[in-house]
C-alpha positions as CSV (number, residue, x, y, z in Angstrom):
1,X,-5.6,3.0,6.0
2,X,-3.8,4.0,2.6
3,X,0.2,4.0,3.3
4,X,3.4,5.7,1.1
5,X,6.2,4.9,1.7
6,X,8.9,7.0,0.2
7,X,11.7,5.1,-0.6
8,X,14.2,8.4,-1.3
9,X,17.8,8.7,-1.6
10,X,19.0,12.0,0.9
11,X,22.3,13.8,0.3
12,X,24.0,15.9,2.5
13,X,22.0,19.3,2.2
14,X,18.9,19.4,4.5
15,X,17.2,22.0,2.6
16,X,17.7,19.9,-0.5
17,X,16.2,17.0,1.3
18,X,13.1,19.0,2.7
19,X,12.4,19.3,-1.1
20,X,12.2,15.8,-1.9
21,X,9.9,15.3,1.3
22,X,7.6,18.0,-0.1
23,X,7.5,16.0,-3.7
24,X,6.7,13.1,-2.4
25,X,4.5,13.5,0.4
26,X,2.7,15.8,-2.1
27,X,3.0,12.9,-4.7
28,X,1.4,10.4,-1.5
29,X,-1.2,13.1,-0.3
30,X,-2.3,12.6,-4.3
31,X,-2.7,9.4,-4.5
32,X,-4.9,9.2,-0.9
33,X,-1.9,8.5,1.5
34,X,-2.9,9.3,5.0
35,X,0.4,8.2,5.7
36,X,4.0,8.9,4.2
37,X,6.9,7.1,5.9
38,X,10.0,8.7,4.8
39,X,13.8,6.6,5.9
40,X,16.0,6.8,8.2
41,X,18.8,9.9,8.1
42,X,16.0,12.3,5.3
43,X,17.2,15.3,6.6
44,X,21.4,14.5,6.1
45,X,22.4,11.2,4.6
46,X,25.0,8.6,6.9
47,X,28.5,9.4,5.9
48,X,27.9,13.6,6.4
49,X,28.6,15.3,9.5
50,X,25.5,15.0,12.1
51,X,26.2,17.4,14.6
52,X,26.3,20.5,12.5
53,X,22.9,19.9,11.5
54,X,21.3,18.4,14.0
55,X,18.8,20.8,15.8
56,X,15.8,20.5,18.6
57,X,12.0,19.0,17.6
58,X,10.9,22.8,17.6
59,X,14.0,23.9,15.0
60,X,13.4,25.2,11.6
61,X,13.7,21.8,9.6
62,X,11.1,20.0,11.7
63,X,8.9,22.8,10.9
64,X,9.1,22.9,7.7
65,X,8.3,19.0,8.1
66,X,5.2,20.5,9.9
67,X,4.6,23.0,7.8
68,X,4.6,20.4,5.0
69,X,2.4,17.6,6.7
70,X,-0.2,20.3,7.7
71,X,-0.9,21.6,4.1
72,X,-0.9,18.2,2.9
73,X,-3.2,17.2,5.4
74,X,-1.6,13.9,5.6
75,X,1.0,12.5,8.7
76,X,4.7,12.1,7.8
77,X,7.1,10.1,9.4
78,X,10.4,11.1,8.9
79,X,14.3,10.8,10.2
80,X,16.6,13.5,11.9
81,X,19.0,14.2,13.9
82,X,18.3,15.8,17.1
83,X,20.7,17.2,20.2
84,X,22.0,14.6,22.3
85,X,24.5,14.3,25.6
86,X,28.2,14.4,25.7
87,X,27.9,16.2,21.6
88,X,26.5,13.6,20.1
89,X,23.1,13.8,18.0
90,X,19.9,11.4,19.1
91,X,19.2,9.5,15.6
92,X,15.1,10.4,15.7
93,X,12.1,9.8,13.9
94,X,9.6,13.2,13.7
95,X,6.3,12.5,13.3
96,X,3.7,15.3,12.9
97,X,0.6,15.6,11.1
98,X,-3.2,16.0,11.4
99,X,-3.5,15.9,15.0
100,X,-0.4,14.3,15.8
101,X,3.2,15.2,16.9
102,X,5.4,13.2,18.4
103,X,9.1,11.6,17.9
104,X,11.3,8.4,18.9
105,X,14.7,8.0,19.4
106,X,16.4,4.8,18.4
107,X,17.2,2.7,21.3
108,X,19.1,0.0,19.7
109,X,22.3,1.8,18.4
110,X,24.7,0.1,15.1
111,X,27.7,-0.7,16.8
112,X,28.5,-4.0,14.3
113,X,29.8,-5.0,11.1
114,X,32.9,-2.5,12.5
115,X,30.3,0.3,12.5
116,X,30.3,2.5,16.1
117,X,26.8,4.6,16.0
118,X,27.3,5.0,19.6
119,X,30.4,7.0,18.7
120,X,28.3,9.9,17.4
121,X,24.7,9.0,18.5
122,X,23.3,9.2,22.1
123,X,20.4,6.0,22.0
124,X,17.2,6.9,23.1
125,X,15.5,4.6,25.7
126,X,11.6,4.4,25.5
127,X,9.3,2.9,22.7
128,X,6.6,5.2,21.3
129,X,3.5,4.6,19.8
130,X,0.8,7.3,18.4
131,X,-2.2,7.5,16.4
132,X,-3.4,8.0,13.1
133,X,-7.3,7.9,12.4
134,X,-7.3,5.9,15.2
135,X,-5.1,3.4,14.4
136,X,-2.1,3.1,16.2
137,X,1.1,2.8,15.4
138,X,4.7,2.1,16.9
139,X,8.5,3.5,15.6
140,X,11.7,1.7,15.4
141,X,14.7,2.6,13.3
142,X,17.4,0.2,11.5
143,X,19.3,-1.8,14.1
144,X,16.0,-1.9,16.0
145,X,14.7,-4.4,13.8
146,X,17.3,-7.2,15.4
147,X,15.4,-7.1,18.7
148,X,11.7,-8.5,18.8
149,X,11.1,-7.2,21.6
150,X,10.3,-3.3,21.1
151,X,7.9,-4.6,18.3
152,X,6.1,-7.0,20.8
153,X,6.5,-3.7,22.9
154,X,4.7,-1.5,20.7
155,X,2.1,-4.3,19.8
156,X,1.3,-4.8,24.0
157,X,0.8,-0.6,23.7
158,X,-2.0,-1.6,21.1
159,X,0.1,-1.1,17.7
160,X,-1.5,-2.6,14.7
161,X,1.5,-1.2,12.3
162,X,4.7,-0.8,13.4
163,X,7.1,1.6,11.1
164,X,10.7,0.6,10.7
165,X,12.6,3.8,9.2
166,X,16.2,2.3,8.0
167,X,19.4,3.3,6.1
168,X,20.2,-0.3,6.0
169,X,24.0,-1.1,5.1
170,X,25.2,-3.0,2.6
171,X,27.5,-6.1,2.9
172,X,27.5,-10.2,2.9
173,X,24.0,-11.2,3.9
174,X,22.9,-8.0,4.7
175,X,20.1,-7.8,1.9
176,X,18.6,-11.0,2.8
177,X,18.9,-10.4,6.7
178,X,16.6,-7.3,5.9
179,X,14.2,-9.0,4.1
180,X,14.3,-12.0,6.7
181,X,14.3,-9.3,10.1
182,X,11.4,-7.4,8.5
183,X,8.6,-10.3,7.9
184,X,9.8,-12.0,11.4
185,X,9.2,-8.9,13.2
186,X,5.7,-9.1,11.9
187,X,5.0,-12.5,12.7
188,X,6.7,-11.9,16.3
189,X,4.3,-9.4,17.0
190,X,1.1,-10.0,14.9
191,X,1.4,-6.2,13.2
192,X,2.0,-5.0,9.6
193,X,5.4,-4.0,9.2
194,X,5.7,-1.3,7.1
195,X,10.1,-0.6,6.5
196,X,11.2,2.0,4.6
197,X,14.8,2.4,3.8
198,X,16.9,4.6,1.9
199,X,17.4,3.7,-2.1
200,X,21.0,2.3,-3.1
201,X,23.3,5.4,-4.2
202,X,24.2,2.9,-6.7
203,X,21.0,2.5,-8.6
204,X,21.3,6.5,-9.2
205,X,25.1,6.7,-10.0
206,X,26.1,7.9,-6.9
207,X,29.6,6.2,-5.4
208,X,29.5,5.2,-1.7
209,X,32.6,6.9,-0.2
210,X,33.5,5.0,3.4
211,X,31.6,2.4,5.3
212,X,29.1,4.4,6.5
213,X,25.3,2.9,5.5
214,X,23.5,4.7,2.6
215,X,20.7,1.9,2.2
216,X,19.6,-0.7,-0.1
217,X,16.2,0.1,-1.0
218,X,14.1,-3.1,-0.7
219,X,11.7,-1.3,1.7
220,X,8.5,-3.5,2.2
221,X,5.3,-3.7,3.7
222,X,4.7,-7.0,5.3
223,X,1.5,-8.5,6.6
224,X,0.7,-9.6,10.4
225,X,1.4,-13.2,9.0
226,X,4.8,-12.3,7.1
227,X,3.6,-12.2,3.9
228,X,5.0,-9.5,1.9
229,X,2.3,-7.3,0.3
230,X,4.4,-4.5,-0.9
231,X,8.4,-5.3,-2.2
232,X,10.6,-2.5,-3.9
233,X,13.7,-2.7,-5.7
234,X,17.0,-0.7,-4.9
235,X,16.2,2.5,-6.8
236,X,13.8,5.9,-5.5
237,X,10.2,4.8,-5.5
238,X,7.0,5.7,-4.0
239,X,4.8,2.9,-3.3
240,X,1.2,3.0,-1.9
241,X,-0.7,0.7,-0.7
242,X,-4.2,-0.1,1.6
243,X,-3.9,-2.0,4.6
244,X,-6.9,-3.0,6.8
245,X,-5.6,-2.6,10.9
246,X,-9.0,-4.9,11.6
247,X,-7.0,-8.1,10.4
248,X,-4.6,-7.9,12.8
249,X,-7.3,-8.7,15.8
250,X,-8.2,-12.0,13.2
251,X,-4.7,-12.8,13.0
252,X,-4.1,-12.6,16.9
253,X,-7.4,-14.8,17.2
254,X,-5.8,-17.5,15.0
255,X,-2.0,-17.2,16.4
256,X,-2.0,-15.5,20.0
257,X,1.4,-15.2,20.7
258,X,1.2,-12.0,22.7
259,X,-1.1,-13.8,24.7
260,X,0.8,-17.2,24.7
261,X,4.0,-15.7,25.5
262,X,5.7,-16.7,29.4
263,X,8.4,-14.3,31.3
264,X,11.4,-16.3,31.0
């Protein structure tokens, strides 16, 4: 399976972010992708009003996202914001292409490093996993990546990959916790991790205003045995690489820890 992911850097205008999904999903769907994974937050950056924008799976912006995936002929994985209880938004990923439409809401909501999520996000409570050329694959989003087990979740649903969408924040540590969370998710549940974050606004000028988290770049794709096969920097970049889904049934032949694991 050939993988992009899209390490992009959203602003606050969703029509202006559609944009840069069209140039570089068209960018990935040139270069072979049958995948694009796009960050957390593409269709309205963190630090923007959500709820103004935020709209159901069958609103205009995810069908443009449709609209975009189906000319392309490629599936995109991408982050919204979606309706949720109490007038809060549901922080979600849309995925849509070539037989496939489905979405996930993040379960595990960013209320640390004096951060409330839950303040304007309604958490979603079930893993999903779907298919791609009949490979499949399970979601998580940011903060998700702290709690192994929705990847060993996703992996007992039969995901090979899992996708971590992120607009990781910055801060002590934080850059080397992401780097550390993404390979021991991988080993913890004998999948590729593929994480995608949003770029730095820094590497492109841009001054963070507030705490809110804008991203770091360093997205990554990271082997069933932690190795990292794909590493980016802190600026916009769209890296593609092949992964084989067959290694992971060799990896869980040498290290069974699915298998091994006991209910504690």
């Amino acid at each position: 399976m050939r993988i992009a992911v899209a390490q992009v850097i959203t602003g606050a205008d969703p029509a202006a972010n559609l944009e840069l999904i069209r140039d570089y999903a068209t960018r990935a769907q040139a270069a072979g992708a049958d995948l694009v994974v796009f960050p957390e937050a593409a269709m309205r950056a963190f630090g923007n009003p959500l709820a103004d924008i935020a709209e159901p799976l069958d609103g205009p912006w995810a069908a443009a996202v449709r609209g975009i995936a189906a000319e392309l002929g490629l599936t995109i994985v991408a982050g919204m914001f979606t309706p949720g209880r109490d007038g809060r938004v549901r922080n979600t990923l849309l995925v849509t292409g070539p037989g496939t439409d489905t979405s996930y809401d993040k379960i595990h909501l960013f209320d640390a490093f004096g951060f409330a999520e839950s303040d304007s996000v309604d958490a979603g409570t079930s893993p999903v996993t779907f298919e791609v050329n009949g490979t499949a694959i399970g979601l998580a989003t940011c903060y998700d990546v702290r709690f192994p087990a929705l990847f060993s979740a996703n992996a007992r649903a039969g995901a090979q990959i899992n996708i971590v969408c992120a607009s990781w924040g910055s801060g002590e540590g934080k850059a080397e916790q992401w780097d550390l969370l993404v390979r021991a998710r991988a080993v913890d549940s004998t999948t590729f991790v593929v994480a995608c974050g949003q770029g730095d606004p820094a590497s492109i000028g841009q001054e963070q205003a507030g705490s809110a988290p804008t991203g770091i770049g360093r997205s990554a794709v990271v082997s069933p045995l932690g190795t990292p096969l794909v590493t980016l920097g802190r600026e916009p970049e769209l890296a593609v690489i092949d992964v084989d889904p067959s290694d992971v049934a060799a990896v869980r032949a040498k290290l069974p820890v699915l298998a091994n694991a006991r209910a504690l």
